[in-house]
C-alpha positions in Angstrom: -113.6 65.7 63.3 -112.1 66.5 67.2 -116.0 66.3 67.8 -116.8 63.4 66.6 -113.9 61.4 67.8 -114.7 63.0 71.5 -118.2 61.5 71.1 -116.9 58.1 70.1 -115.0 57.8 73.2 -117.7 59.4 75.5 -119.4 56.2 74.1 -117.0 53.5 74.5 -116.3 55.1 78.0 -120.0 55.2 79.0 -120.7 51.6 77.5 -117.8 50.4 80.0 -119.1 52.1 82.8 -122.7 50.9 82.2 -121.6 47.6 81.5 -119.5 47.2 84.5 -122.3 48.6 86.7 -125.0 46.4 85.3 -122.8 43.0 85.7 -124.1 43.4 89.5 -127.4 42.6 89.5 -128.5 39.2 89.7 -130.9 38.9 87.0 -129.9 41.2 84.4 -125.9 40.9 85.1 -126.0 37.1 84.2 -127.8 37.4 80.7 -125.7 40.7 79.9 -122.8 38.3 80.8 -124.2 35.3 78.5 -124.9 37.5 75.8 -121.2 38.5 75.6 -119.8 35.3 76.6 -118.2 35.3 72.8 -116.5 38.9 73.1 -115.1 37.9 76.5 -113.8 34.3 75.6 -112.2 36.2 72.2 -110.8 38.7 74.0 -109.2 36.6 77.5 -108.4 32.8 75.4 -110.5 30.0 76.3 -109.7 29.0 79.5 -109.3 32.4 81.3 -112.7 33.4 79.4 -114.7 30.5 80.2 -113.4 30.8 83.9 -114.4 34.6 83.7 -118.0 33.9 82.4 -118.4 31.3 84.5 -117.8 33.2 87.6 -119.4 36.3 86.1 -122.9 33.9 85.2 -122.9 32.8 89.1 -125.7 34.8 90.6 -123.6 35.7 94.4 -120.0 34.7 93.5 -120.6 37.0 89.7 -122.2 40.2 91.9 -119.4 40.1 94.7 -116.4 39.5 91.6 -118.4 42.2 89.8 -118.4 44.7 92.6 -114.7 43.9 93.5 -114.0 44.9 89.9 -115.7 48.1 90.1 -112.5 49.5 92.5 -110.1 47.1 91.3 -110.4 46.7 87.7 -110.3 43.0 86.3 -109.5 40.2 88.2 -108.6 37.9 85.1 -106.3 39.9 82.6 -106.5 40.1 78.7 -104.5 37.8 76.5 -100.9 39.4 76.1 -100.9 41.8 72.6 -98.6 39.7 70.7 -101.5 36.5 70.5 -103.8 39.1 69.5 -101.4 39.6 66.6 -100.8 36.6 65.7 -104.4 35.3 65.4 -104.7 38.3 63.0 -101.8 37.1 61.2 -103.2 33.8 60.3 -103.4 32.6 56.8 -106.7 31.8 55.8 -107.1 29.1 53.8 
């Protein structure tokens, strides 16, 4: 089981790194960043997502933000884990 866990996270771990060093370039950075405009939007709220994606999706302003979050980490932070709890907590009707 140790195994298998290890592997999950060398795969999480290398799909961050990939991802963060793809965001970059031009071409293939802004359709990698449209493609997971949903996960980012989910993950940050609306505003602070769409502002993220937005900047992300412009070709210069997305590789230099990109590149400055390959050092820094990210520039526009998560939503706070108590909204993630309480969209979970919902009722569903």
């Amino acid at each position: 089981m140790a195994a298998g866990l290890r592997r999950r996270l060398l795969r999480a771990g290398g799909w961050r790194v990939a991802k963060r060093l793809i965001k970059p370039i031009p071409v293939v950075g802004t359709v990698m960043v449209i493609g997971l405009a949903g996960h980012e939007i989910r993950k940050k709220g609306w505003l602070r997502g769409a502002v993220h994606v937005g900047l992300d999706a412009t070709p210069v302003v997305g590789t230099a933000k990109g590149l400055l979050e390959l050092f820094t980490g990210d520039l526009i932070p998560d939503k706070g884990p108590e909204k993630l709890v309480r969209q979970k907590q919902l009722p569903s009707k």
